[in-house]
C-alpha positions as CSV (number, residue, x, y, z in Angstrom):
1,X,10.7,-49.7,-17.7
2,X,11.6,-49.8,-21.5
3,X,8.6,-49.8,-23.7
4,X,7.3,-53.5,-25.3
5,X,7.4,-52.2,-28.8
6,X,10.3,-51.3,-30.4
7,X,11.8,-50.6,-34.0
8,X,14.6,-52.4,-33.4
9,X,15.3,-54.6,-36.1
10,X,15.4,-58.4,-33.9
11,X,16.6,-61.6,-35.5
12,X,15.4,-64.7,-34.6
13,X,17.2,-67.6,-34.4
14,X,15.6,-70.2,-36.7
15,X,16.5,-73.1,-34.6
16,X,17.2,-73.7,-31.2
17,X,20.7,-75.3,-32.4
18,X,21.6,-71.7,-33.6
19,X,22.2,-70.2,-30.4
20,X,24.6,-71.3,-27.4
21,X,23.5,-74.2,-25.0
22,X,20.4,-73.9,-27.5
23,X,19.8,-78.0,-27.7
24,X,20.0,-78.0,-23.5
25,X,17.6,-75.4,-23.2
26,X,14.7,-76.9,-26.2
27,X,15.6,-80.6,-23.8
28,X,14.9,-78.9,-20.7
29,X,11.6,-77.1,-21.8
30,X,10.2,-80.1,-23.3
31,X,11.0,-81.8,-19.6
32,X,9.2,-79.0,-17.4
33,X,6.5,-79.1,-20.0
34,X,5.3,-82.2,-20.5
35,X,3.1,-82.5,-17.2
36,X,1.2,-79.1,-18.7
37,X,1.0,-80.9,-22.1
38,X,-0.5,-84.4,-20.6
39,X,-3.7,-81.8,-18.8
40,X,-4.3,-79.9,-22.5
41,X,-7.7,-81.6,-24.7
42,X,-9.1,-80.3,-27.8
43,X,-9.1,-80.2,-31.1
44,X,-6.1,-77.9,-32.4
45,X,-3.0,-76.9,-31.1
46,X,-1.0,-74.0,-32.5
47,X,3.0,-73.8,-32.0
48,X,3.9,-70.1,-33.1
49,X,7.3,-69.5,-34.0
50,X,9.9,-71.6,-35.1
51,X,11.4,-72.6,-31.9
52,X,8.0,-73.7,-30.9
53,X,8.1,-75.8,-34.0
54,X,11.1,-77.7,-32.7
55,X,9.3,-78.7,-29.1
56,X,8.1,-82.5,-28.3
57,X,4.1,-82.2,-27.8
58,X,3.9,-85.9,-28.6
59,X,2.5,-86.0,-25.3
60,X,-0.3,-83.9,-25.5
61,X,-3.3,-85.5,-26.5
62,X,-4.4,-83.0,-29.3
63,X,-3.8,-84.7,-32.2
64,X,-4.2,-81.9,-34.9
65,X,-0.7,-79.9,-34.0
66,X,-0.2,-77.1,-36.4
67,X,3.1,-75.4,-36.6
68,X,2.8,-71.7,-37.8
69,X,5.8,-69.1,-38.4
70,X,7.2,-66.7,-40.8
71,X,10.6,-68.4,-41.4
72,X,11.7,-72.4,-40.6
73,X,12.0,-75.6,-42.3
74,X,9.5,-77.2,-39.9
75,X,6.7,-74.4,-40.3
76,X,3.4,-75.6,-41.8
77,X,1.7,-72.8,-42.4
78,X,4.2,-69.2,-43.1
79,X,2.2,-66.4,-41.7
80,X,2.9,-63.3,-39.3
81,X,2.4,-64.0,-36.1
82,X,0.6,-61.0,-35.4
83,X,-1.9,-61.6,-38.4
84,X,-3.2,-65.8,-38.0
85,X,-4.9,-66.8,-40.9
86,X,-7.6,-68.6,-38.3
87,X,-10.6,-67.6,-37.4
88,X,-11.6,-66.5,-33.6
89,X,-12.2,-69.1,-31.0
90,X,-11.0,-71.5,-33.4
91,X,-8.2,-72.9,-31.1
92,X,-7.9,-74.9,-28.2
93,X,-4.3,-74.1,-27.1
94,X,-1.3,-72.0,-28.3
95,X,2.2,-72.8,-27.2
96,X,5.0,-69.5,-27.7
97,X,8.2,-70.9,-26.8
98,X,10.5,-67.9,-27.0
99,X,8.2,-66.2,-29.2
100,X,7.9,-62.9,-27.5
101,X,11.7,-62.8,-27.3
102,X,12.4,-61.4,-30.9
103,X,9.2,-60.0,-31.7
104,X,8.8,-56.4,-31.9
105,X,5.6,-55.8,-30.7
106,X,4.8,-58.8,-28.2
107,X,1.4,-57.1,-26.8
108,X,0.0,-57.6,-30.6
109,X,1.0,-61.2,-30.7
110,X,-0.5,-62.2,-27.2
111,X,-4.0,-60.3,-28.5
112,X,-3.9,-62.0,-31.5
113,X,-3.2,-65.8,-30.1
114,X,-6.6,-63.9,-27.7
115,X,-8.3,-63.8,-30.7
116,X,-7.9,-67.0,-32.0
117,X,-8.1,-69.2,-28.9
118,X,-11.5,-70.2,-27.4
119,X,-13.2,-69.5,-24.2
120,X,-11.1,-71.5,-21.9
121,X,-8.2,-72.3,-23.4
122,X,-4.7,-72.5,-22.9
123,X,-1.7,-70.0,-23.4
124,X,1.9,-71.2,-23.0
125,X,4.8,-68.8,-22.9
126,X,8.0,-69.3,-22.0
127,X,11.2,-67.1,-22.3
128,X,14.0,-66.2,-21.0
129,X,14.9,-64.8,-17.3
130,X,16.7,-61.6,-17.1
131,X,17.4,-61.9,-13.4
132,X,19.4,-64.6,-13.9
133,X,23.3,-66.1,-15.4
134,X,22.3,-65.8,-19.1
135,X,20.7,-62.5,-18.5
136,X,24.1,-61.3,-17.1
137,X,25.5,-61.4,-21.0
138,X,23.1,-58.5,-21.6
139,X,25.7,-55.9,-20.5
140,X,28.9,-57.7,-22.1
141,X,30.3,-55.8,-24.7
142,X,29.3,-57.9,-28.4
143,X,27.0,-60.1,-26.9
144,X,24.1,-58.4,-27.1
145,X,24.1,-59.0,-30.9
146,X,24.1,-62.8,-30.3
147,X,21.4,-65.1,-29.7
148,X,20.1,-65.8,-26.9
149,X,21.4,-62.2,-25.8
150,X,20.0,-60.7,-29.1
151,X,16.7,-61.5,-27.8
152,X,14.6,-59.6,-25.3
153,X,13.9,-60.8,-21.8
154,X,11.1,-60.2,-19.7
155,X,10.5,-60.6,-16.2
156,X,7.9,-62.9,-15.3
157,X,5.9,-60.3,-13.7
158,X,5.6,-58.7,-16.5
159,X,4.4,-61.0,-18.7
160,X,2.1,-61.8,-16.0
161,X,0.9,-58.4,-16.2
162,X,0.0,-58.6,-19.6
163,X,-2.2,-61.5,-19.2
164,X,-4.0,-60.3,-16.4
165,X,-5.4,-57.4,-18.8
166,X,-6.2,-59.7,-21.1
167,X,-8.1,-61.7,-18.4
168,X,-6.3,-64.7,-18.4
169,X,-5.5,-66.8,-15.1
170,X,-1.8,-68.6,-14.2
171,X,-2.3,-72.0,-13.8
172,X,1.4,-72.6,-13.4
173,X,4.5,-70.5,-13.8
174,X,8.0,-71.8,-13.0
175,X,12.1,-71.2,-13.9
176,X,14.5,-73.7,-14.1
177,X,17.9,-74.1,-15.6
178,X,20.5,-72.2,-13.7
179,X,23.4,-72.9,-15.4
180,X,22.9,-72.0,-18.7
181,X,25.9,-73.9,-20.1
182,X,24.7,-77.3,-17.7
183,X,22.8,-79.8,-20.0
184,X,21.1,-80.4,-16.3
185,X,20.9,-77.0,-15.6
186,X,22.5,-77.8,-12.4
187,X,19.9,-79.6,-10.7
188,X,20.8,-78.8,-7.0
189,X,21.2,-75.1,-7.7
190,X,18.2,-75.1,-9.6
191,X,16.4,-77.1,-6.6
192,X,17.3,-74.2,-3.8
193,X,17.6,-71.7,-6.1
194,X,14.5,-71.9,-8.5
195,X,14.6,-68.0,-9.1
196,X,17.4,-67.6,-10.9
197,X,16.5,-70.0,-13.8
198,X,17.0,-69.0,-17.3
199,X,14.1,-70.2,-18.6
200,X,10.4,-70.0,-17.4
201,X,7.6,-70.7,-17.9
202,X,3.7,-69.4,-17.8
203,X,0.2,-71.8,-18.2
204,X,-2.5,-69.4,-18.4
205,X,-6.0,-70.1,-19.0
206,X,-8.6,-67.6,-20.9
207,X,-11.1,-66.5,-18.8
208,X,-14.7,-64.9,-20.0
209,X,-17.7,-63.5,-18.0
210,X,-20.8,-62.8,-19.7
211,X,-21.8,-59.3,-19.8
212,X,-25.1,-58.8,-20.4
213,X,-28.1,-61.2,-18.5
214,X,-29.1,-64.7,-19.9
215,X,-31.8,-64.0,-21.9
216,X,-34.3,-66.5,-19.8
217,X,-32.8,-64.7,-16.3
218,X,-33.8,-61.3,-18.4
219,X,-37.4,-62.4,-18.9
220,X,-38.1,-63.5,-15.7
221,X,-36.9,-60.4,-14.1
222,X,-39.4,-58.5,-16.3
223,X,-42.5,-60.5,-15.0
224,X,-41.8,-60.1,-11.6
225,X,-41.0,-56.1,-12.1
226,X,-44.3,-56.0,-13.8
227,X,-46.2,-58.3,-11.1
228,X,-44.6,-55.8,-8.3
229,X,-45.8,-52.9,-10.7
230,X,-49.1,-54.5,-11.0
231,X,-49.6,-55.1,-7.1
232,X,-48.5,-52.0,-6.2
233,X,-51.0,-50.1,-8.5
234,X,-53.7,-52.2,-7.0
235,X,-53.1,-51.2,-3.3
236,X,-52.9,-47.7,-4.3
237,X,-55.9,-47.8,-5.9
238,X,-57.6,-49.8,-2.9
239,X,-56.2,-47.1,-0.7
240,X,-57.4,-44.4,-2.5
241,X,-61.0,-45.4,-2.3
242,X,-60.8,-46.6,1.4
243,X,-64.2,-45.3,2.7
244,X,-62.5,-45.6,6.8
């Protein structure tokens, strides 16, 4: 398995009209995620990336959507994704459409989106499938240069991987669009054969478990470690000057 970083220079597309099929595949994202989007609530949503820029959330019912990126006409806010000018636990969800797929070092991203999002909240990734049509382009001669093929592709199990050290749990994961170059992906391949989508997609939750004892559960334990202390000095001592 190749390593996550890399030194390769990658070059993102700026716009999901900049690749091939791009406009089918932002349409068909935006379908599969708008059921995810209806469940999200808080106060701040972050699309990283300017692909994520260019996705529908109109239906999520955060209202303050920020769209953060280091090159795109719809960015907000220009900043490296690995370095968010927020502070931790500051937001409630953070949507990576495609982001991974031209970054360099994706492990740094997904601990910095860690950072920022609270306990609880919501990480949405989607990429592309390399087990699938479009991920067949990888080994043509030329392509590789070209987006979507310029961009890397990871398995879902790996990416799944990742999160699960971070200590986050799936809520959904799914792939869809089978034929790449099908504005409907071609809906009765993509029925029976699900797996071989060319896009997918991972809802994943942050998890947190308290390390150290609640203060209040801490106290108590002491008094009843000192009342067992107490007690058991006392029938020593009662023992110990037993005339029988």
């Amino acid at each position: 398995m190749k390593p996550a970083k890399t030194r390769q220079i990658l070059n993102a597309p700026h716009s999901w009209s900049d690749m091939p099929w791009g406009d089918y595949f932002r349409d068909a994202l935006i379908q599969h995620l708008q059921p995810c989007l209806g469940k999200l609530y808080g106060f701040h949503l972050l699309k990283i990336g300017s692909l994520s820029a260019e996705i529908n959330t109109e239906g999520c019912s955060i209202s303050h959507q920020v769209n953060v990126g280091e090159e795109g006409s719809a960015l907000q806010v220009i900043a490296n994704p690995m370095r968010l000018p927020f502070e931790a636990k500051s937001v409630d969800a953070c949507l990576l459409a495609h982001t991974l797929a031209w970054s360099h070092d994706p492990h740094s991203i997904l601990r910095e989106v860690d950072r920022v999002l609270i306990d609880d909240g919501w990480m949405i990734i989607s990429g592309f499938n390399p087990f699938s049509l479009l991920g067949v382009g990888k080994v043509v001669p030329g392509l590789h240069r070209r987006a979507p093929w310029s961009g890397r592709m990871y398995s879902q199990i790996r990416v799944l991987d990742w999160l699960s050290l971070l200590n986050y749990e799936v809520m959904q994961r799914t792939h869809f669009q089978v034929l790449p170059w099908n504005r409907q992906g071609g809906k009765v391949i993509s029925a029976h054969l699900p797996a071989l989508g060319c896009l997918n997609i991972i809802v994943a939750r942050k998890r947190t478990f308290p390390l150290t004892m609640n203060p209040a559960k801490k106290s108590l334990h002491k008094v009843k470690l000192r009342q067992t202390a107490s007690a058991t000095r006392q029938f020593r001592h009662f023992n110990d000057h037993d005339p029988g």
